[in-house]
Structures are given as structure tokens and as C-alpha cells.
LUMTORMI-444522 format. One line per 3 residues: their letters; for each residue x, z, y of C-alpha. Coordinates in Angstrom, 1 decimal. Each point is the difference from the previous one (the first is absolute). Example, Ala and Ser with C-alpha at 12.3 -4.5 7.8 and 13.67 -1.06 7.14 Angstrom:
as) 12.3 7.8 -4.5  1.4 -0.7 3.4
END
This chain:
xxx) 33.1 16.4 15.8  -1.0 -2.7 2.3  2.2 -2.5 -1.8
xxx) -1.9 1.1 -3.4  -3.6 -0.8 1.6  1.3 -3.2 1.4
xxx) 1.2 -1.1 -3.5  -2.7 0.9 -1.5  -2.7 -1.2 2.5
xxx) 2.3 -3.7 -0.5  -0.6 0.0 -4.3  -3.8 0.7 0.6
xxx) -0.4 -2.7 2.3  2.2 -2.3 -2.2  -2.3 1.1 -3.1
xxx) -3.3 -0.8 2.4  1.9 -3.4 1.0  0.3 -1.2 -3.4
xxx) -3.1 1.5 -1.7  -2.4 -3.4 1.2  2.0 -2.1 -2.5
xxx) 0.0 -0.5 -3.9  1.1 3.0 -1.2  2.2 0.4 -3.1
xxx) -0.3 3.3 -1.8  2.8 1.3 -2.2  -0.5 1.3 -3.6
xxx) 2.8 1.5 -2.1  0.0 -3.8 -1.4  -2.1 -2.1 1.5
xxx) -2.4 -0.4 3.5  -3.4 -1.1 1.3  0.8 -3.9 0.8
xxx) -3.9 -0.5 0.8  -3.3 1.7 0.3  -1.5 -2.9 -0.8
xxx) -3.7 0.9 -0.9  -2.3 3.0 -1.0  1.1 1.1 -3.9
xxx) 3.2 -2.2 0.3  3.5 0.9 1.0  3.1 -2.0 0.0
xxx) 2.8 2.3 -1.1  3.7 -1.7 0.1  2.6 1.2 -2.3
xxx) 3.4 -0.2 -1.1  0.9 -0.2 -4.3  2.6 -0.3 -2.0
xxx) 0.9 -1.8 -3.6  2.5 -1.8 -2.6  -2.3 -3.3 0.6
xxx) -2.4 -0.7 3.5  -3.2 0.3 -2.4  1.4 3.6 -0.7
xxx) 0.6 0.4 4.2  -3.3 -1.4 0.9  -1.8 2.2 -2.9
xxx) 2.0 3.2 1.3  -1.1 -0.7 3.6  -3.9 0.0 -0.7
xxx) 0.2 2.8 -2.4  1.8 1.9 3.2  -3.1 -0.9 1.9
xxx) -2.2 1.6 -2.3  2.3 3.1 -0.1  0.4 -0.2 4.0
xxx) -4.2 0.2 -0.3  -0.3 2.7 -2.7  2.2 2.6 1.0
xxx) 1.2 -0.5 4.2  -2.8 -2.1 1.4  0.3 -2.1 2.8
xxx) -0.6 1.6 3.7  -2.3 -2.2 2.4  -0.9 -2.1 -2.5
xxx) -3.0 -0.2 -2.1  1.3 2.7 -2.8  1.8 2.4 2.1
xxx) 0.1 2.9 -2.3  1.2 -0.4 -3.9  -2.8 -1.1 -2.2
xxx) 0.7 1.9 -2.8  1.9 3.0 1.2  3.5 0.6 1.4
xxx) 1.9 1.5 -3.5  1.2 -3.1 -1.7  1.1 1.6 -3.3
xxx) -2.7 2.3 -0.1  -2.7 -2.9 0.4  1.9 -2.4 -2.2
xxx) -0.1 2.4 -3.3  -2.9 1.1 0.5  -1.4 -4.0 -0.2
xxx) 2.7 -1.7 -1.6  -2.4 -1.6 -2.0  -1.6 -1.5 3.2
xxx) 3.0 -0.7 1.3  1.5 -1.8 -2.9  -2.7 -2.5 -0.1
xxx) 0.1 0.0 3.3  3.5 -1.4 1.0  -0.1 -2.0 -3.5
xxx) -2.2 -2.6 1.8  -2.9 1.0 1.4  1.3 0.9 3.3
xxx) 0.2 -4.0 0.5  -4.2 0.1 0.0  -0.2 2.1 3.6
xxx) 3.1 -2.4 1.8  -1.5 -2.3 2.2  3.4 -2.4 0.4
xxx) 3.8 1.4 -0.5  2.1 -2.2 2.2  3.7 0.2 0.2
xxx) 1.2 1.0 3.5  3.7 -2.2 0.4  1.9 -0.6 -3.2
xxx) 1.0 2.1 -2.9  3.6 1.2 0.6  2.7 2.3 -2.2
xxx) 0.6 3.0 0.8  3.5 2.3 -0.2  -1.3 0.4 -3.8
xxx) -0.2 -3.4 -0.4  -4.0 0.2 -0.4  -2.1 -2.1 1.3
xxx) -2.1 1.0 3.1  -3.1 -1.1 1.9  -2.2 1.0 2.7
xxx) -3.5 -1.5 -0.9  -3.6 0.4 2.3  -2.4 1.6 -2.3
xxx) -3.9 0.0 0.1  -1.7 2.7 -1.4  -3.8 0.3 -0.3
xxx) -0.5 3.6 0.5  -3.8 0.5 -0.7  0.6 -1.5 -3.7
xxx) 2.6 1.9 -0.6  -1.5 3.6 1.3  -3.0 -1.2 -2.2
xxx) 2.1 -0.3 -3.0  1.5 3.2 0.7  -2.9 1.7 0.1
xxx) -1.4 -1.9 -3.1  2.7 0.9 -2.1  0.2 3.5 1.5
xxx) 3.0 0.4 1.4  -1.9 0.9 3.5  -2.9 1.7 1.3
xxx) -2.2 -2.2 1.4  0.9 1.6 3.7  3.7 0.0 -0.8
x) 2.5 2.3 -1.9
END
């Protein structure tokens, strides 16, 4: 019992110890790389494509979807924007969505920078990592304008 206490007295203090640094923040596909302001967040993720375009279009749409349906704890958007059901909210504004990841996603990203170089995967797709910047009050606005949230949330 004794050794139990002391193990687990030794992982809080290493969770304390490492807390006062930049924290990364796991999503199922991407993380928190920055908090950088108020309305802004800096999500990084990982896609994958025949070409890099593809890759680099896959990664920011996964930021979007990281956003939408997981949200991103300590950040500025820690809970889902639009509801944690992913099918559910897609059908029920596919429309939205459509025109959405079309191109008008591109209006609310701040940059998109690549994060290393594009590699191949097993699949012989391409991947890439890339640093993207999401303005968070425009897009919540356009959700709201377009109805896909309340204006308190989901």
C-alpha cells in the first residue's frame, strides 16, 4: 500500500513539475501548439492525400473537425462548438457543411504552415503535420449566423 502512495505521490509531482511549461494537448488528430491570443487558437494536425495539396487540405479540414465535434481542453475552445455527435450534426447541416469545407473554411484560418516536410506513409500517401491558425470568434459568429448554433452554444 505504501509503495502505491509513493508511486502515485512521484506522477503528481512529475505532472506539477512539468505543468510551468508550454503545454501540448492531444486531440484524436491534432493538439493545441499555441494559445496565442483571445478568439485565436493554433491547432496542429496531421492529414493525408494522393498529392501534398490533398495532405495539407485534409489536415485543416481535421482542425475544423477537431473544433466542431472534440474541442480542445485548456485552450480557448475547450468544449466542441457544435456538439459532440459528428454524424448526427453533419446530416442535419450538410448543406452548411458542404459549403463549408468547399472553401469557405479558408476565410476563418489565420496562416496554415507546414510543421517538417510532407512524407509517404505505409499507403504510399502523402502526409504532413501543418500549424494551423484558426480565428475562433468569426467562425462561432458564422455558426450562429447560419444557424447551426445557438448563440450560447449547442
Amino acid at each position: 500500500m505504501k509503495q502505491l502512495i509513493l508511486l502515485a505521490s512521484a506522477v503528481a509531482i512529475c505532472l506539477c513539475a512539468t505543468s510551468c511549461r508550454t503545454q501540448t494537448h492531444y486531440a484524436s488528430t491534432g493538439h493545441v501548439a499555441t494559445n496565442t491570443s483571445e478568439g485565436v487558437v493554433t491547432v496542429r494536425s496531421t492529414g493525408t492525400g494522393a498529392t501534398k495539396k490533398k495532405a495539407i487540405t485534409n489536415a485543416e479540414h481535421k482542425a475544423f473537425d477537431i473544433l466542431f465535434f472534440r474541442g480542445l481542453p485548456e485552450s480557448a475552445q475547450k468544449r466542441p462548438m457544435i456538439g459532440s455527435n459528428e454524424e448526427s450534426e453533419k446530416s442535419k447541416n450538410r448543406k452548411w457543411f458542404n459549403e463549408f469545407y468547399e472553401s469557405r473554411y479558408q476565410t476563418f484560418i489565420i496562416s496554415s504552415v507546414p510543421v517538417g516536410n510532407a512524407t509517404t506513409n505505409r499507403t504510399n500517401e502523402t502526409q504532413i503535420t501543418m500549424e494551423v491558425k484558426i480565428n475562433l470568434n468569426a467562425l462561432r459568429r458564422d455558426l450562429e449566423g447560419y444557424g447551426v448554433i445557438r448563440k450560447f452554444g449547442y
